[in-house]
C-alpha positions as CSV (number, residue, x, y, z in Angstrom):
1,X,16.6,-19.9,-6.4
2,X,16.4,-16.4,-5.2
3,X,12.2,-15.2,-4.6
4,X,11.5,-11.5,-5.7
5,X,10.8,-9.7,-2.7
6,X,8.2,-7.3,-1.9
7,X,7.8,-4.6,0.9
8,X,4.1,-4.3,2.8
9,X,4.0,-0.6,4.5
10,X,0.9,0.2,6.4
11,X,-0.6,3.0,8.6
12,X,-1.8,2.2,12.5
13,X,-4.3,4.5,12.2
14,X,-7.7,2.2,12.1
15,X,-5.5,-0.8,11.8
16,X,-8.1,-3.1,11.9
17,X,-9.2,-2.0,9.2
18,X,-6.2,-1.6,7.2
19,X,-4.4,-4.4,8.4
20,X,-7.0,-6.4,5.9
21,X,-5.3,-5.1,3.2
22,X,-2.3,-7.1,4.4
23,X,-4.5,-9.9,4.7
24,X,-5.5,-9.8,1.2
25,X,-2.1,-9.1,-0.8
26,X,-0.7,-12.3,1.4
27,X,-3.5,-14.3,-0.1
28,X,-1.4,-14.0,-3.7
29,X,2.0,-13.2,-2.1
30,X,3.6,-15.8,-0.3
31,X,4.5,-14.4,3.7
32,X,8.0,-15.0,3.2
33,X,8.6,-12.8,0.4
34,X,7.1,-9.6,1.9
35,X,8.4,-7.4,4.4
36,X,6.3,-5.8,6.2
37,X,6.5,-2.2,7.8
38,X,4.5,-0.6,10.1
39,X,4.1,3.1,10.3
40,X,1.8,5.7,12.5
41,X,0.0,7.3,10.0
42,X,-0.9,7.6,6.1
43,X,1.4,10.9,5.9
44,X,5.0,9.5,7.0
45,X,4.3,6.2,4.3
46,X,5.6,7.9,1.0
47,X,8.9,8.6,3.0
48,X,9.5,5.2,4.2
49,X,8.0,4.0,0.6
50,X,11.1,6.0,-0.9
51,X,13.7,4.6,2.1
52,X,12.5,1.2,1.0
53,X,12.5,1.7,-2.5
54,X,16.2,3.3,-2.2
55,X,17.7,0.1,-0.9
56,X,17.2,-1.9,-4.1
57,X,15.6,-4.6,-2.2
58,X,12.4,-4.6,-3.0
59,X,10.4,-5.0,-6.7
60,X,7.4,-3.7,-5.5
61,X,5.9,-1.5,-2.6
62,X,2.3,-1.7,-1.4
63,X,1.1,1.2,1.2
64,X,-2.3,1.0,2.8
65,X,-3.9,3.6,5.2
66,X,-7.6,4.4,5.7
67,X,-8.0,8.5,5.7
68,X,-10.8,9.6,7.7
69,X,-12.5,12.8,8.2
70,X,-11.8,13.5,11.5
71,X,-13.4,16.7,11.6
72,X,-10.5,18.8,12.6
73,X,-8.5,18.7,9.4
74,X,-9.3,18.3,5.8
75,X,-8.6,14.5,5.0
76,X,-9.1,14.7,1.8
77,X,-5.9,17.2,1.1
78,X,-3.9,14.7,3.5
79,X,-5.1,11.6,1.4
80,X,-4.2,13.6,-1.9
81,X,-0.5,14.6,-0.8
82,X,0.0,10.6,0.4
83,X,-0.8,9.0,-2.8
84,X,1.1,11.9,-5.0
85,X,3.9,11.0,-2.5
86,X,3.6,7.4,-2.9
87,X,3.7,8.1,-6.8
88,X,6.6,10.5,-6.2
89,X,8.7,7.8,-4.5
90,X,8.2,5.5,-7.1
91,X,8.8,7.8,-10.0
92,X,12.0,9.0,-8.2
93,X,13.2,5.5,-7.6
94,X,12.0,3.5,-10.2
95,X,10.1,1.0,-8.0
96,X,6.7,0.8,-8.0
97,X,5.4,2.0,-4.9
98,X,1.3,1.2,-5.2
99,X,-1.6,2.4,-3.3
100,X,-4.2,1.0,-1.2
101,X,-4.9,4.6,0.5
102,X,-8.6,4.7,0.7
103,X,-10.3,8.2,1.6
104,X,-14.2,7.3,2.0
105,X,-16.4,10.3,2.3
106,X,-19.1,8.9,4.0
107,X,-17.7,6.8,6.4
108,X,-19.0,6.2,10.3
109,X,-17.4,4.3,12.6
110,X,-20.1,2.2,13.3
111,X,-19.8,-1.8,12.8
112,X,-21.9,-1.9,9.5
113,X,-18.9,0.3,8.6
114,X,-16.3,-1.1,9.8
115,X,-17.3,-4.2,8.3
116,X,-17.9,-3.4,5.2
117,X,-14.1,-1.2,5.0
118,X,-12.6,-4.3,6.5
119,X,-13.5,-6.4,3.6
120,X,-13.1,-3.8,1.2
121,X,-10.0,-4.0,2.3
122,X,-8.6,-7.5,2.1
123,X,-9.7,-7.1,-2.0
124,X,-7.9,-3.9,-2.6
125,X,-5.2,-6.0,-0.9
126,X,-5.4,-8.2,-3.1
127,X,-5.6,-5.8,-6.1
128,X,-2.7,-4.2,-4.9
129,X,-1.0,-7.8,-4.9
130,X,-2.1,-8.4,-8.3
131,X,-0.8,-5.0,-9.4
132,X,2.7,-5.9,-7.7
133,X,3.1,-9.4,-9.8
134,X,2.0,-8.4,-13.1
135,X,4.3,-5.0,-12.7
136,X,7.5,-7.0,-12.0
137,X,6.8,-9.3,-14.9
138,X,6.1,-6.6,-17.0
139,X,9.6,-5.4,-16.1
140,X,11.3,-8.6,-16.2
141,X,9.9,-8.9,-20.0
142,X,11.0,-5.4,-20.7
143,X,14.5,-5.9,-19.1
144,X,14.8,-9.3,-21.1
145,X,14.0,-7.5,-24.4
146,X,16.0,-4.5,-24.0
């Protein structure tokens, strides 16, 4: 029996933060049915999302970054062209690419921060896993009726 795979794409940038969200979609997702792909920022994940997508492997794609005001650019432009990207990807492939981009506005990088972003993180992980099971069943059921 074949397992439906799933791809895990997520951004270096504040990784432990981000890598939570890993930790929370492999709470519902068993480890050997994900890939997972690391990239350097938010802004190159709705390109690899769409490589990913492309090879037919996958029935789901998760993508997490954390998008930060850095105070030299505006983040929250950068946060809104990744997750229309992400959207585009899927919607150009027809695999559901989903989201756990979060761009908090009032964020410090202090440890009360950090912690509360790191488990904020393992539950939109886990949303995100959710999202990915009930979407390919959902499909399977459509694909079965049709």
């Amino acid at each position: 029996m074949t397992h439906t795979r799933y791809s895990f794409v997520k951004a270096n940038w504040h990784s432990d933060i981000v890598d939570r969200a890993l930790d929370g979609f492999l709470q519902l997702i068993p480890a050997e049915q994900v890939d997972i792909f690391d990239v350097h920022g938010a802004f190159e994940m709705p390109l690899i999302a769409r490589d990913l997508a492309q090879t037919g492997q996958y029935a789901a794609i998760a993508c997490a970054a954390f998008v930060v005001d850095g105070g030299i650019y505006r983040h929250d432009f950068v946060a809104q062209a990744v997750v229309d990207g992400l959207m585009r990807a899927g919607m150009d492939t027809g695999v559901p690419v989903l989201s756990v981009s979060l761009t908090p506005h009032q964020y410090q990088e202090t440890d009360h921060h950090n912690a509360i972003y790191r488990e904020h993180f393992v539950q939109k992980g886990r949303e995100a896993a959710q999202a990915a099971l009930k979407v390919t069943e959902t499909r399977t059921h459509i694909a079965a009726a049709a």
